[in-house]
N, C-alpha and C positions, 0 to 999 in steps of 0.2 A: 411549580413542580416541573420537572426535566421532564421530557416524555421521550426524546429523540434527540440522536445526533445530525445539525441541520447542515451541516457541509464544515469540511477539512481545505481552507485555502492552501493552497501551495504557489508557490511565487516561481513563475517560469519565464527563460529567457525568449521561446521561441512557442509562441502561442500555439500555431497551425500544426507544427511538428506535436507538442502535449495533446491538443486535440484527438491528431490520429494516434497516439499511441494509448488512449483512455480509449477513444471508439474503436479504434479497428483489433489491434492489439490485446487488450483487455475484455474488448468485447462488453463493453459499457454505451446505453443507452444515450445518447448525446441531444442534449434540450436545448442547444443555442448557443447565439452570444449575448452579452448586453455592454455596452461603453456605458459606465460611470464617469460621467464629464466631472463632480463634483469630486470624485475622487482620481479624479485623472490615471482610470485602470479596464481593460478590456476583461472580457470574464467569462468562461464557456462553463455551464451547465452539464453535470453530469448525477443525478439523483441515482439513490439507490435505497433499498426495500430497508427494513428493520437491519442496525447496527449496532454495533459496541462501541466503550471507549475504555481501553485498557488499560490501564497502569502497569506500569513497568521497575521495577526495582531489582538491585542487583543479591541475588541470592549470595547467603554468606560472603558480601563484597565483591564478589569473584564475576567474571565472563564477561559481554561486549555491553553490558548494560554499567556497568564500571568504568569500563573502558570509557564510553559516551560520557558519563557524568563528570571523569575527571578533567572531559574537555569543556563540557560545558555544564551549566547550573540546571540544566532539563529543558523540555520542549518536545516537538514534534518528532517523536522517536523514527516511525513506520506506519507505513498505512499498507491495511492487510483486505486482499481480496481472497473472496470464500469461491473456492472449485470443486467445480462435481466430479474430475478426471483429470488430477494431479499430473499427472505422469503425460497423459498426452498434452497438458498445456505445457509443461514445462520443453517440452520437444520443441510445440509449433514456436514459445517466444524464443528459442536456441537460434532455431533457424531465421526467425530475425533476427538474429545478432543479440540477442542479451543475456548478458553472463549471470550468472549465480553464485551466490558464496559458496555452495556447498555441492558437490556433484550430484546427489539424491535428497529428497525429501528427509527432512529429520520429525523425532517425536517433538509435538508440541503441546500446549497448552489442550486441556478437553479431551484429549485423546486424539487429537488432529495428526496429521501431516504436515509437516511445514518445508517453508524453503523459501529464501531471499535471493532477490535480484539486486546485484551492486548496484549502489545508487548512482554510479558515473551516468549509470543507463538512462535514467530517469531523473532528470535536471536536479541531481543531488538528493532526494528523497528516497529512503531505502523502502522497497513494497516487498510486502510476506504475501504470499501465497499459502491458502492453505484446504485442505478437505478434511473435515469431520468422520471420525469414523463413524460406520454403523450404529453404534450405539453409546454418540457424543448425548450429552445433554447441554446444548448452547443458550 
């Protein structure tokens, strides 16, 4: 039986730079490094509390979930962090420099907030941000 999602690898050019942008940036809990000599790969730790794993499919064919599929067969779409104050994260990662698809929050899934950061920002992985309304049921 599944009980939990145990980590989402992402494959990064520039370890130290991913590091600070999970810890400082995102404001994520940071557990370390480990070298895997056997697998000849350095590795930093970053845990987080109860998670999802979403499926994503492209409603009546149409929008960027299409788009993706036509380029490729599926995979690691987004990886989504959950915020308590949407709007002033989206300011403080501005002013570091990271653009967003969208100039505001859009409606998402749950009755969320949503809002993407271009994945140039983040060594080609696109990250959703999002905050639950008052009275999501997650």
């Amino acid at each position: 039986m599944i009980v939990a999602l145990d980590h989402i690898a992402i494959a990064v050019p520039d370890l130290e730079k991913a590091i600070s942008r999970f810890a400082e940036d995102f404001g994520l809990e940071y557990h370390g490094r480990e070298d895997v000599e056997s697998a000849k790969t350095s590795t930093a730790f970053f845990p987080l509390p109860a998670t999802s794993i979403e499926l994503v499919h492209p409603l009546k064919g149409e929008g960027p979930i299409a788009k993706y599929l036509e380029k490729k067969p599926g995979g690691l779409h987004h990886l989504c962090f959950r915020s308590d104050n949407l709007e002033a994260d989206v300011v403080r990662l501005q002013k570091k420099g990271y653009q967003f698809l969208s100039d505001t929050p859009q409606p998402g899934a749950h009755g969320c907030k949503v809002i993407f950061i271009h994945p140039k920002c983040c060594d080609g992985v696109l990250i959703e941000l999002n905050q639950p309304s008052a009275n999501a049921h997650l």
